[in-house]
C-alpha positions as CSV (number, residue, x, y, z in Angstrom):
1,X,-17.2,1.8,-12.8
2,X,-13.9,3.3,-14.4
3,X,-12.5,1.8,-10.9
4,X,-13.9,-2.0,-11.6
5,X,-12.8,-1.9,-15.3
6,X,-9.2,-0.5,-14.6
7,X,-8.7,-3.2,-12.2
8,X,-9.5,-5.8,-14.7
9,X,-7.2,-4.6,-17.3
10,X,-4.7,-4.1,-15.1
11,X,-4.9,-7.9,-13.5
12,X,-5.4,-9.0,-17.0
13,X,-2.3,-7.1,-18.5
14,X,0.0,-8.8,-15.0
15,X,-1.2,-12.3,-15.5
16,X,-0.4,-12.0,-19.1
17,X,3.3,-10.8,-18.4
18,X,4.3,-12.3,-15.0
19,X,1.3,-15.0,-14.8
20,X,-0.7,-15.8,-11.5
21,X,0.8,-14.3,-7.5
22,X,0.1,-16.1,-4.6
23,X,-1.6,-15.0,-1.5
24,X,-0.7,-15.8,2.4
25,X,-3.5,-14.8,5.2
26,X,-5.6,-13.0,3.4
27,X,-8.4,-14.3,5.7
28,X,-6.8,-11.8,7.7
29,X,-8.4,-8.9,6.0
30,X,-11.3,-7.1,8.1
31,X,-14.6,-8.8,6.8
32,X,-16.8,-5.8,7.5
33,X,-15.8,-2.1,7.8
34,X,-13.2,0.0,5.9
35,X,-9.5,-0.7,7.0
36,X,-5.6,0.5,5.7
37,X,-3.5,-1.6,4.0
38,X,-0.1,-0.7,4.8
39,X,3.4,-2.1,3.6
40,X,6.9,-1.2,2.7
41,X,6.9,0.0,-0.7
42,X,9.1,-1.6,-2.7
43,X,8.0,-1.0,-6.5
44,X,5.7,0.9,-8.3
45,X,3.2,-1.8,-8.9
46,X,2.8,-3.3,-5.2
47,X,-0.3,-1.4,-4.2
48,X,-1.9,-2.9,-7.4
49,X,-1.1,-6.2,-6.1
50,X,-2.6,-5.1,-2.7
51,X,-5.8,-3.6,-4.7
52,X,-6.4,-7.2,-6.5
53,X,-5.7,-9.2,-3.8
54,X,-8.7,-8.0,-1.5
55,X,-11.0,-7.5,-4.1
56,X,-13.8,-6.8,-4.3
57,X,-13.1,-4.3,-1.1
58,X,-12.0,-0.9,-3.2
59,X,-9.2,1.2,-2.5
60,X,-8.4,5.2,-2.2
61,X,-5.0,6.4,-3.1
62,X,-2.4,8.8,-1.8
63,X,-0.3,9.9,-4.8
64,X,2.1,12.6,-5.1
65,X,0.9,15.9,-6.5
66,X,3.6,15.9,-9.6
67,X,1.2,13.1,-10.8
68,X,-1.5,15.1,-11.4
69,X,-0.2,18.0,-13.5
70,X,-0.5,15.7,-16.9
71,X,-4.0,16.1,-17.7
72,X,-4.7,12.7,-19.2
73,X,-2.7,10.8,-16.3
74,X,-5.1,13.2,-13.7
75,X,-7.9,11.7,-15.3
76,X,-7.2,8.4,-14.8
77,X,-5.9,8.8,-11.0
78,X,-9.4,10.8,-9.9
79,X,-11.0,8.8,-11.2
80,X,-8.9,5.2,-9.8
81,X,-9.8,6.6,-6.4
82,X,-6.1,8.7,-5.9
83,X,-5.8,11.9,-4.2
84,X,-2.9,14.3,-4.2
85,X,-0.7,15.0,-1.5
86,X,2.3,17.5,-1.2
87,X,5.5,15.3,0.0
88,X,7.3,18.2,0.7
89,X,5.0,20.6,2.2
90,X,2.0,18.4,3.5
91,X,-0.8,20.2,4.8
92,X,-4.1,19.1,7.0
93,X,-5.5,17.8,3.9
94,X,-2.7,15.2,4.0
95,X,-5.0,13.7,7.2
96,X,-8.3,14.9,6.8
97,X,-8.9,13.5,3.1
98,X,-8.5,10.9,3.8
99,X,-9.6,10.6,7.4
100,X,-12.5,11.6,5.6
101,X,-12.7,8.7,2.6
102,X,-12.7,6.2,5.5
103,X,-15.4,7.7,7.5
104,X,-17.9,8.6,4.7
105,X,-17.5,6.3,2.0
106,X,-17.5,2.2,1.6
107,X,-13.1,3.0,0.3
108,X,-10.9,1.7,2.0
109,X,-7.3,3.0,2.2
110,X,-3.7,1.4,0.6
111,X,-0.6,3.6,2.0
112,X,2.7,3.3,2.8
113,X,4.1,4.6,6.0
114,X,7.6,5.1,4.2
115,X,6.4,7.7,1.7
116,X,8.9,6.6,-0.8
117,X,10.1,3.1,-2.3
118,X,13.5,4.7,-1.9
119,X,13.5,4.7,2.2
120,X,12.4,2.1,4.9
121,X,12.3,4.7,7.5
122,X,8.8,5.0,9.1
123,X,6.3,7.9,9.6
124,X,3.3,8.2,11.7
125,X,0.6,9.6,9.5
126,X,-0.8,6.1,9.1
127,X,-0.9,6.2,12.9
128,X,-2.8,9.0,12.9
129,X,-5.5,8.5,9.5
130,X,-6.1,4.8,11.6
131,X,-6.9,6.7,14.4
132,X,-9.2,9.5,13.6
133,X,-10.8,7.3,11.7
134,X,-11.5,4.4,13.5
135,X,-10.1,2.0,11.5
136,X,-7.6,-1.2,11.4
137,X,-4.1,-0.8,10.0
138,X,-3.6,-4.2,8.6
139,X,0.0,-5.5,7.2
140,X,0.8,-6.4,4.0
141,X,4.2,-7.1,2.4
142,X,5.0,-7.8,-1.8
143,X,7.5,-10.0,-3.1
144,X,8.0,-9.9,-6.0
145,X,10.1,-8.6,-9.1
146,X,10.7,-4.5,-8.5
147,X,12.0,-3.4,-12.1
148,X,9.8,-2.9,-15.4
149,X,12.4,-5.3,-17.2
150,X,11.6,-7.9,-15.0
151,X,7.6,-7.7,-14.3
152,X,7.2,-7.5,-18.0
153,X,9.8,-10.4,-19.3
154,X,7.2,-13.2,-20.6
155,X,10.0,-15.5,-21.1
156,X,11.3,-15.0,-17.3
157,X,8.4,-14.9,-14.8
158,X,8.8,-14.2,-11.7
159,X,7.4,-15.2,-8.7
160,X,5.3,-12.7,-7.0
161,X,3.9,-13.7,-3.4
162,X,1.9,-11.0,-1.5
163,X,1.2,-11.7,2.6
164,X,-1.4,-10.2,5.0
165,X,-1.1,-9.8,8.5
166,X,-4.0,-9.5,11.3
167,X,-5.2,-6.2,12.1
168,X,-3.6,-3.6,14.3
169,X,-6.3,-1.2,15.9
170,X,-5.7,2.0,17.7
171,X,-7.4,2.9,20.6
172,X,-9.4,6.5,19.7
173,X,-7.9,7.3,23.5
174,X,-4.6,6.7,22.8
175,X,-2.3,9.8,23.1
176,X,-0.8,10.8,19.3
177,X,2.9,11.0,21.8
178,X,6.1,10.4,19.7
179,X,6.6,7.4,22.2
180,X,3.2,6.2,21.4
181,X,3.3,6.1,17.7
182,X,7.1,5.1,17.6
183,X,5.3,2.2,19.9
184,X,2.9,1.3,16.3
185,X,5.2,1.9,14.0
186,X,7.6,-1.0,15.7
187,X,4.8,-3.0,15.7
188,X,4.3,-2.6,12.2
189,X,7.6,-3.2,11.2
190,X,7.5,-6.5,13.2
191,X,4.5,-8.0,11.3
192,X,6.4,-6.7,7.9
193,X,9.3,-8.6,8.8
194,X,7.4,-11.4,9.7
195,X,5.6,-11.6,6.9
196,X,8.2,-11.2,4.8
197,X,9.8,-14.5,6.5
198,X,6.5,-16.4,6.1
199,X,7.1,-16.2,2.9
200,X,10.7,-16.6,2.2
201,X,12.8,-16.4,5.3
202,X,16.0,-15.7,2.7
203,X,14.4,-12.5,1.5
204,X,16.2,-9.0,1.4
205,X,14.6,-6.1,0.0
206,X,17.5,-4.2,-1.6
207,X,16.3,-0.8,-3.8
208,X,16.9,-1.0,-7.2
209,X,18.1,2.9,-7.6
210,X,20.6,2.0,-5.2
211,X,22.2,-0.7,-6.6
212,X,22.4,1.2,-10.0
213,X,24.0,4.1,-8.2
214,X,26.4,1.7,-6.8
């Protein structure tokens, strides 16, 4: 419940500041069956993008655990569907929470191999969730505006464009070798690029934090 009406507040409160997004291949998206959306994460408001795109499949969360030490904001992520993880120090329940969202409930799973909007550089646990679970990685790439001062400028919208790709499965015999998942991961960041030149073959992602550290 808290899950449906969030997400209608949320799309609401977008539209109203940065007006409608568009969407390429979302036909793409696994009709039947839990799946994980993966992408480069680029600001703090792509996955909700993701989420409203392929409604009305919902999504599970990985956040980090500094998240959830305000009460109130805690609240709200349990009960969005997020779960904490330790960036620093992850432990098994990095994969098996949610290895086991995917497996025993009708979630589905939004993560981004980076970890961080700050880095491109790719890591392998989405590899191995996709795996142990039996489920499709699918690509999906946001364009859009990445600061606060630009999502929320009424007077200056944006354009915001968010593109799927088709699914990726992993064989549940396939070996978890670093040659193997290094094999995915470059797979992965072929469809992003792709995608990201369906869209607008000009495009280059460039982090905001480092272009005010500049």
């Amino acid at each position: 419940m808290f899950y449906t009406f969030g997400r209608a507040v949320v799309a609401s409160i977008l539209w109203l500041f940065n007006g409608s997004y568009t969407v390429k291949g979302k036909e793409n998206l696994p009709a039947e069956g839990n799946y994980i959306i993966v992408g480069p994460h680029r600001a703090l408001w792509d996955m909700l993008y993701f989420a409203m795109m392929a409604w009305p499949k919902k999504f599970a969360f990985m956040a980090k655990k500094e998240l959830f030490k305000n009460p109130i904001l805690r609240w709200i992520l349990v009960h969005a569907n997020a779960f904490s993880v330790d960036r620093e120090h992850p432990g098994p329940s990095a994969i098996k929470t949610p290895v086991n969202i995917l497996k025993k409930s009708d979630l589905s799973l939004i993560m981004f191999p980076s970890g961080t909007r700050h880095s491109q550089k790719m890591k392998g646990g989405s590899v191995v969730i996709a795996k142990m679970s039996g489920t499709p990685l699918v690509p999906v790439v946001y364009q859009g505006p990445l600061s606060l001062g630009e999502l929320f400028n009424p007077f200056k919208r944006h354009r915001i464009s968010v593109a799927v790709g088709k699914p990726i499965s992993i064989d549940r015999k396939m070996k978890l070798s670093d040659e193997n998942t290094a094999l995915i991961d470059e797979q992965l960041t072929q469809a992003f690029a792709d995608l990201d030149n369906e869209i607008d073959p000009n495009f280059v992602y460039t982090d905001p934090s480092a272009k005010k550290n500049d």
